[in-house]
N, C-alpha and C positions, 0 to 999 in steps of 0.2 A: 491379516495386516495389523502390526500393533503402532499405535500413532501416541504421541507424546507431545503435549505443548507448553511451553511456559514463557510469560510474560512479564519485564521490567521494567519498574520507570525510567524513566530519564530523571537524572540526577536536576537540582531545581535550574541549575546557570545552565540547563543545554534546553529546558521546554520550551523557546520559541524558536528551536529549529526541529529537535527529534522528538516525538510522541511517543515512543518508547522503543526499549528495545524487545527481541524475543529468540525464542529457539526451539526449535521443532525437528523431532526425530520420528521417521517414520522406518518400521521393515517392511520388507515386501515380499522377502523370500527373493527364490533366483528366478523370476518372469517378468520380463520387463511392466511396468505399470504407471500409467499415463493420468494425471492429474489435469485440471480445468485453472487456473489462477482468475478469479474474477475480477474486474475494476474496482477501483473505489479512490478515495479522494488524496492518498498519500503518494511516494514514490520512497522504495525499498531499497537499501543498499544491503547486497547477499552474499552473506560470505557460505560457503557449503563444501562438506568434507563427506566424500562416497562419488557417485554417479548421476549427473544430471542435466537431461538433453533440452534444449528446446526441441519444438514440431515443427518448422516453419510450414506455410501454406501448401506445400507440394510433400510434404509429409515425409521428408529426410530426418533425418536424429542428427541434431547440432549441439557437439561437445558446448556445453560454456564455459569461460573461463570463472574461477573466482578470487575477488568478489566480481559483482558486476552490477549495475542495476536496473529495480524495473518501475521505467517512469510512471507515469499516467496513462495506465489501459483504455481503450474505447471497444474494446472487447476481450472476452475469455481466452487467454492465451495458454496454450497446452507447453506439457513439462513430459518428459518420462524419466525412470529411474531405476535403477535393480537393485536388490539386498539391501543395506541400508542407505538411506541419507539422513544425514545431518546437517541443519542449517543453521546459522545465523543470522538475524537480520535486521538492522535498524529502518524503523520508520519516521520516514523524512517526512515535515511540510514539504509541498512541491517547489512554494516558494523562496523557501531557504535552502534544500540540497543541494545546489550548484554551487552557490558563494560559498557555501560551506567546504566543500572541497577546493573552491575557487576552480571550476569548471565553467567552460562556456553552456548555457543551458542549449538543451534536447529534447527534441518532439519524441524520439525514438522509442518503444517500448519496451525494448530488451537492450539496453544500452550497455557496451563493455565502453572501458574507460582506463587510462594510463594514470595512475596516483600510487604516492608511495604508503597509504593504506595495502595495499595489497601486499604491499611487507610485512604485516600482521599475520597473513592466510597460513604462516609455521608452526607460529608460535599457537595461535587459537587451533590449529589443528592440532599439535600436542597435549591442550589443555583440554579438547572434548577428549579424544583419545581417552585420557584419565577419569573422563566422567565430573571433571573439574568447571562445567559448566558454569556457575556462578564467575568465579576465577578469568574464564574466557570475555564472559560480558562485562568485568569490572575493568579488563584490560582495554576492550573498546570504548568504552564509557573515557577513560582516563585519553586514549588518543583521540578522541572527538572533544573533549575537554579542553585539551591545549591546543585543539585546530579552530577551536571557534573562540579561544580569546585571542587569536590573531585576525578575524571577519569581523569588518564596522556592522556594529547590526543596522540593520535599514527599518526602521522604526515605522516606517512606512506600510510594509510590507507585512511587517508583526503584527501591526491593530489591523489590517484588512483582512490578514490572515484568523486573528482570534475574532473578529466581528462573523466573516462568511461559516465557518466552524462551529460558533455560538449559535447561528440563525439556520443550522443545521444546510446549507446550501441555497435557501429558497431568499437571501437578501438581492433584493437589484443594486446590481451595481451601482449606482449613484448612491444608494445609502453606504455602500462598502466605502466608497470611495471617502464619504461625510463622515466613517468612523476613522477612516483613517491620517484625517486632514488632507486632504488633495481631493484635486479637481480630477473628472474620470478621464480626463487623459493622462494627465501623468501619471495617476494610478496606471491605468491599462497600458502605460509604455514600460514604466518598470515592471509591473506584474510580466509581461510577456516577456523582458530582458530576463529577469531573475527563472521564471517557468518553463518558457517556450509557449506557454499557454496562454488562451486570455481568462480572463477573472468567469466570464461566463461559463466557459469550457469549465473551470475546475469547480465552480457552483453545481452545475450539473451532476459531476461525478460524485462531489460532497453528499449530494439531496438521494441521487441513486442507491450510496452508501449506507444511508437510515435506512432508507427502504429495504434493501435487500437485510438489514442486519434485524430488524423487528421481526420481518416475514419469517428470516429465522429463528429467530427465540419464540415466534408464537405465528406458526402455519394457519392460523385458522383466521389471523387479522382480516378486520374488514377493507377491500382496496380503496373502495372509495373513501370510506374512512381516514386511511393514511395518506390520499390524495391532498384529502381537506386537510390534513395533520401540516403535512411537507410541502404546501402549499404550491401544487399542481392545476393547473383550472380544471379539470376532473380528471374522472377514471381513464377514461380513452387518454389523456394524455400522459399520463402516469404510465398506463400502460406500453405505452410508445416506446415514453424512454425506457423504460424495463429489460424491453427487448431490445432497443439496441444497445445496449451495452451489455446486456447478459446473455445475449443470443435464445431467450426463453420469456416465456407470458409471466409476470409474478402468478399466475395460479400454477402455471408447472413449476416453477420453482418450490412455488410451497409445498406442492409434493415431494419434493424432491429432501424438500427439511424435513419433512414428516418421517419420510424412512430413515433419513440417516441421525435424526432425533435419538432412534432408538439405543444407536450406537456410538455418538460422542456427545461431549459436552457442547451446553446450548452456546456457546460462544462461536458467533461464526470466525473459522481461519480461512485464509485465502485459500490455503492449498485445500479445496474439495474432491474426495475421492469420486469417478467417475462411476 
């Protein structure tokens, strides 16, 4: 299997909605091959040119459309694929991707969606095609450009946003709320309007997100350690959340970074080969 990744900023007038963009090509040869997608604190909009199912729970292969996207996981959601794929993919805050397309927000975690973005999926498909990748992403870059200078920004939303992100997930709410001038209710009313989520829920997945991306760059960290780091009240509790959201102990995970160290870059990508 040869894997390929590369990562874009977001141009400066789009960072307090996209974190950036990326694109990831993977072969696989002709055997179908099933990928793990782990949580973590964004929601992805995916454009993708090849082959590629969801798993749902009873273990059917579900065409998806694209683009489509995939909100705020609470757990590892399985993908397969044959020969190559090609993605695209921009990463959203949770709490600006909806305005941003002007979508009602979703709990959903593999969420398809009616927008005339998906009038894009010809044109960036002719442009990977060509190997023209830069070209594909400067195009999306330019149609999220002129979609977010028509979206009031919620200023609100933006400081809560860069305060929880800043304090790596471990802020209480009340001080999220104090950085963002509001009181935790209207915080916690628009946060769940704009998200689908509450401010806790996406704290959670933010603090889960360090964790599992350290244990990757360095397998051998100490847990309690990163407990006291990411500000866990200990090990056992760290360890809770670990699992539930990664369906694994951070020590089997870091196993798991240790072999696969050998053969990519330290940089964790969601799509983990199983």
């Amino acid at each position: 299997m040869h894997h390929h990744h590369l990562e874009f900023d977001s141009p400066s007038a789009l960072r307090d909605t996209i974190k950036c963009f990326w694109y990831d090509r993977r072969d696989v040869g002709d055997q179908v091959s099933s990928y793990d997608v782990m949580p973590d604190g964004y929601a992805e909009i995916i454009f993708y040119f090849g082959s590629l199912y969801s798993i749902p729970a009873d273990g059917s292969l579900q065409p998806l459309p694209s683009p489509f996207m995939m909100g705020l996981l609470n757990q590892p959601v399985s993908f397969s694929t044959i020969n190559r794929l090609e993605i695209i993919g921009v990463r959203c805050f949770p709490w600006t991707v909806f305005d941003l397309l002007g979508l009602a927000s979703s709990k959903k975690e593999v969420h398809f969606f009616e927008h005339p973005v998906a009038r894009l999926q010809s044109s960036l498909s002719e442009l990977v095609k060509a190997g023209r990748i830069e070209g594909a992403i400067s195009q999306l870059q330019q149609y999220f450009l002129d979609a977010h200078s028509h979206v009031a920004a919620n200023s609100m939303l933006a400081k809560a946003g860069v305060a929880m992100r800043k304090a790596n997930g471990s802020m209480p709410v009340s001080e999220v709320a104090a950085a963002a001038h509001a009181t935790v209710r209207t915080l916690e009313r628009n946060f769940k309007q704009s998200s689908g989520h509450t401010v806790k829920d996406v704290s959670g997945l933010i603090r889960f997100e360090q964790v599992r991306n350290q244990l990757w760059r360095d397998p051998d960290a100490n847990i309690a350690g990163l407990a006291a780091e990411f500000g866990y009240a200990d090990q056992a509790h760290l360890s809770k959340e670990f699992k539930r959201y990664s369906g694994a102990t951070p020590a089997a995970f870091a196993r798991k970074a240790k072999k696969s160290q050998l053969s990519v870059s330290k940089d964790f990508v969601a799509f983990v080969q199983d």
